[in-house]
Structure formats: C-alpha cells, structure tokens
N, C-alpha and C positions, 0 to 999 in steps of 0.2 A: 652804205651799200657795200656787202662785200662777197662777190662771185668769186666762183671759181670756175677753171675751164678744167675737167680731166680729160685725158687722152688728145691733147691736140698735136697734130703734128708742126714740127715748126720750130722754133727756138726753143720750146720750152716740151720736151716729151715727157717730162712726169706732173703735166697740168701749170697754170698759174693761178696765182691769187691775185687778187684786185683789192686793192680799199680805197673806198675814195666817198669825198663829201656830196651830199646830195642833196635838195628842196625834196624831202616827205616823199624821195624815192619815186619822183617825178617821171615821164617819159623824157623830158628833155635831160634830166640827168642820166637817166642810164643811158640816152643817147650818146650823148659826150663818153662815159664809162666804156661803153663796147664800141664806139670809134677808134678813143684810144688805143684799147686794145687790138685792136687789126692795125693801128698806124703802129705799134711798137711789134709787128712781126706775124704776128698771127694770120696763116696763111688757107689753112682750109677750114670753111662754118665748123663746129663743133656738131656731131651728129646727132646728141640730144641736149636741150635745156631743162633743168626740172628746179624751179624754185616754187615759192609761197605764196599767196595770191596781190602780190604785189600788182596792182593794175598797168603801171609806169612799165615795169620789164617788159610784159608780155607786150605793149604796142611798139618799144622799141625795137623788142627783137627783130622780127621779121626785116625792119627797115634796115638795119647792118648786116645780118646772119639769113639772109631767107630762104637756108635748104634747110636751116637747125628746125629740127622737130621740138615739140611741147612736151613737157609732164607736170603735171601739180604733186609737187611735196607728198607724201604719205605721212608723214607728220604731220605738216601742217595740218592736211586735210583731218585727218585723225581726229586732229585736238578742236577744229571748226567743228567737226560733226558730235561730238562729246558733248562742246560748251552748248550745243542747244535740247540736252538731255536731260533729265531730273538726275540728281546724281547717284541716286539707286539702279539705275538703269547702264551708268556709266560701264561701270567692269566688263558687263557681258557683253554690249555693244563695242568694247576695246578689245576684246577676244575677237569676235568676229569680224571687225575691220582689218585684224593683224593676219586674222588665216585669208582674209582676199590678196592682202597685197603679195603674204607670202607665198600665194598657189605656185606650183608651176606651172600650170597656164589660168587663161580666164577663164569662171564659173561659166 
C-alpha cells in the first residue's frame, strides 16, 4: 500500500508518502495505514482522496478522515473501461475518456 497525502497542512507541507505492508489491501489494513498517519501529525482530513478501486481504502476512509471527499483514479478507471472493450474499439474509446476527464467542466 502506498499513499500519498498532497497539500496537507501540518508537519509535512509538500505532502507525505506512506508505505507500508498490508493483507490484499484490506480495510483493516489501511485502517491501521491512515491511523498512523494522523498519530504521526497530520492535522487537518486531506480535502480530496482519489485512488483505484481498492474496496479496503474507501471503507477505511471515512472512518479516520470523514470530511475527505472521494475520487476514483482516471487511470485506473480508464484502463477498467478499455479491458472490457474488443481491442479495435480500444484507441477511440481512449480519446474520448481522456477528453472527459480533461474538460474544463463536466459534459
């Protein structure tokens, strides 16, 4: 498992990294993960989360951080929506995923 916090304020203003051992990226593990982290200083929730469809993160979160907002990866998501495509279909469906995420607002 290894997070990262940007913009936190608090001991560490240019973000921290995490790495640490987990059971399959469990909820009890990133329990422990983002405990840690607020016992070694971290002082205000992080005002967005955005990782991969990790099941374990998202139930931990709210339970340490419950003002931090959600986001699902655009990567990741990306590459989930691809692998269930014929791969002829892949490129243009990879165009038009890249121009949503990069709108400046939403469609």
């Amino acid at each position: 498992m290894h997070p990262r916090f940007d913009g936190c304020h608090g001991r560490w203003p240019q973000g921290i990294d995490c790495l640490a051992d987990g059971y399959r990226e469990s909820e009890q593990s990133w329990l422990t993960l983002l405990v840690d982290v607020k016992g070694r200083g971290l002082k205000l929730d992080p005002q967005l989360a955005t990782g991969d469809g990790a099941l374990g993160f998202w139930k931990a979160l709210p339970q340490v951080l419950p003002t931090t907002r959600e986001q699902r990866c655009w990567v990741h998501k990306t590459a989930n929506v691809l692998d269930k495509l014929p791969k002829r279909l892949q490129p243009a469906a990879k165009e038009q995923l890249h121009q949503i995420w990069m709108a400046a607002t939403r469609p």
